[in-house]
C-alpha positions as CSV (number, residue, x, y, z in Angstrom):
1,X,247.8,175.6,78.7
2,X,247.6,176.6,82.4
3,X,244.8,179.3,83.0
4,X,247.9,181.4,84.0
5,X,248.9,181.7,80.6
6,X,245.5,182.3,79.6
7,X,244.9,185.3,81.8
8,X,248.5,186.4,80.5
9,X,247.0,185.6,76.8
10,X,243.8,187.8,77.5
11,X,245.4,190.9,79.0
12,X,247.7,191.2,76.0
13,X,244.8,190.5,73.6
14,X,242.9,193.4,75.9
15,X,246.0,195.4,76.0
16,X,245.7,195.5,79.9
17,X,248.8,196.2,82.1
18,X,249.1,194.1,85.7
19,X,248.4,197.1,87.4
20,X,245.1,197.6,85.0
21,X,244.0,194.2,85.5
22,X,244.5,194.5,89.3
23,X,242.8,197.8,89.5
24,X,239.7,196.5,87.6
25,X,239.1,193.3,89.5
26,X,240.0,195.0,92.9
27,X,243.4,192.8,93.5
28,X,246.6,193.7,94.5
29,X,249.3,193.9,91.5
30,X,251.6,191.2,93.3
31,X,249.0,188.9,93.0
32,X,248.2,188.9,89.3
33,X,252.4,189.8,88.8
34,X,252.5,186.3,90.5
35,X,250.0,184.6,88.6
36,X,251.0,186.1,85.3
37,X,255.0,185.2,86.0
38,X,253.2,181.2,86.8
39,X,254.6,181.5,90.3
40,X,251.3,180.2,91.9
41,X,248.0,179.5,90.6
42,X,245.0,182.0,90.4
43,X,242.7,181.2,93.0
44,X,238.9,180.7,92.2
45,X,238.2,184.8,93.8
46,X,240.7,185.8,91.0
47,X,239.0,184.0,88.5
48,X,235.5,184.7,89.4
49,X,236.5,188.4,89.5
50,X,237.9,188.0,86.0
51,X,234.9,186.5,84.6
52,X,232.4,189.1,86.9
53,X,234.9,192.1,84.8
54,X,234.8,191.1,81.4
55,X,231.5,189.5,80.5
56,X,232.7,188.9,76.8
57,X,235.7,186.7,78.5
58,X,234.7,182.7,77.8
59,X,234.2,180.9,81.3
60,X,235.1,177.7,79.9
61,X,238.2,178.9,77.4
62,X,239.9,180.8,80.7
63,X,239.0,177.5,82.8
64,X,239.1,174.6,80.4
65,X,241.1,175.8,77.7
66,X,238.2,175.0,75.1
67,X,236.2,176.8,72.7
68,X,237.1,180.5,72.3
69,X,238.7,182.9,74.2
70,X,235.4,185.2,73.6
71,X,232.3,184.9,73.9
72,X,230.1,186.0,70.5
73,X,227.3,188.4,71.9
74,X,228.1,187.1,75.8
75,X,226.4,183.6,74.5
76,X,228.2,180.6,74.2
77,X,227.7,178.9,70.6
78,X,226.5,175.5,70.3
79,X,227.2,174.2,67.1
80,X,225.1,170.9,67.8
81,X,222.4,170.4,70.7
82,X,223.2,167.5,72.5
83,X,221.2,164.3,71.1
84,X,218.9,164.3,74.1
85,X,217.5,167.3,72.4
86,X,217.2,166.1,69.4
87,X,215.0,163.4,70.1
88,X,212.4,166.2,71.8
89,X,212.8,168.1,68.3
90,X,211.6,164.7,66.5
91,X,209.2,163.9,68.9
92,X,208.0,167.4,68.7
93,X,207.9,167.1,65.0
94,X,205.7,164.4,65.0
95,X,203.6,165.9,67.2
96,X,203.3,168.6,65.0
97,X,202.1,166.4,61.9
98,X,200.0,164.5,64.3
99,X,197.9,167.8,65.5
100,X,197.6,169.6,62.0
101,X,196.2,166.3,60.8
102,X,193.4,166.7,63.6
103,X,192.9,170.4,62.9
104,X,192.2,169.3,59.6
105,X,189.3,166.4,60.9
106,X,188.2,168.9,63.7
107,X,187.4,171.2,60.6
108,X,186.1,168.8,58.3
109,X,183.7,167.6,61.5
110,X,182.8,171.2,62.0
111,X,181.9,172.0,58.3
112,X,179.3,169.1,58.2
113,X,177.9,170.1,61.8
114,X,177.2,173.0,60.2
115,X,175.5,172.0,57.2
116,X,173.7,169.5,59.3
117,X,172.3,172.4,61.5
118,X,171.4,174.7,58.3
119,X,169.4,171.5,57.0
120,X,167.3,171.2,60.0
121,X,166.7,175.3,60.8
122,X,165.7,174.8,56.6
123,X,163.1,172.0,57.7
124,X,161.5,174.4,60.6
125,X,161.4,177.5,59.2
């Protein structure tokens, strides 16, 4: 699908006329009448004042044709991060073992300095 027929596809999911569409992104109506109609491409202004209008409108739906035409709370869902992530998550998860595991020494160390140090203020007081 051409991105044409994508803006065409959003104004009549918006309800927007030509003339409404033009008006809001600060065109002229032969323009987007032209674009709409497939007689010439939109240009990259037209687009970028598309996406600069209606926030909720998908950047990559209106210029690749994937995902959805909308965009859920203006952020794109990811329904998987990319593997190079997950290896950060594992590493991190590691990480995470490997540090509670010291809290726990850290404290252990900790509870017999202390006892140590009670011991020998009992021997001089």
């Amino acid at each position: 699908m051409l991105i044409n027929k994508r803006i065409r596809d959003f104004c009549e999911f918006k309800n927007l006329k030509q003339s409404d569409l033009a008006k809001k992104i600060k065109s002229d109506q032969q323009t987007i009448n032209n674009i709409i109609k497939m007689r010439y491409q939109a240009s990259i202004n037209i687009i970028k004042s598309i996406l600069e209008v209606f926030p909720e409108l998908n950047p990559k739906w209106l210029i690749l044709g994937e995902g959805e035409m909308l965009i859920e709370n203006n952020i794109i869902q990811v329904s998987e991060p990319p593997a190079i992530y997950k290896k950060y998550v594992d590493q991190l998860e590691g990480d995470k073992i490997y540090l509670k595991n010291r809290v726990k020494q850290l404290e252990e160390e900790n509870r017999q300095l202390k006892e140590m140090n009670e011991k020998a203020f009992e021997k001089k007081g």
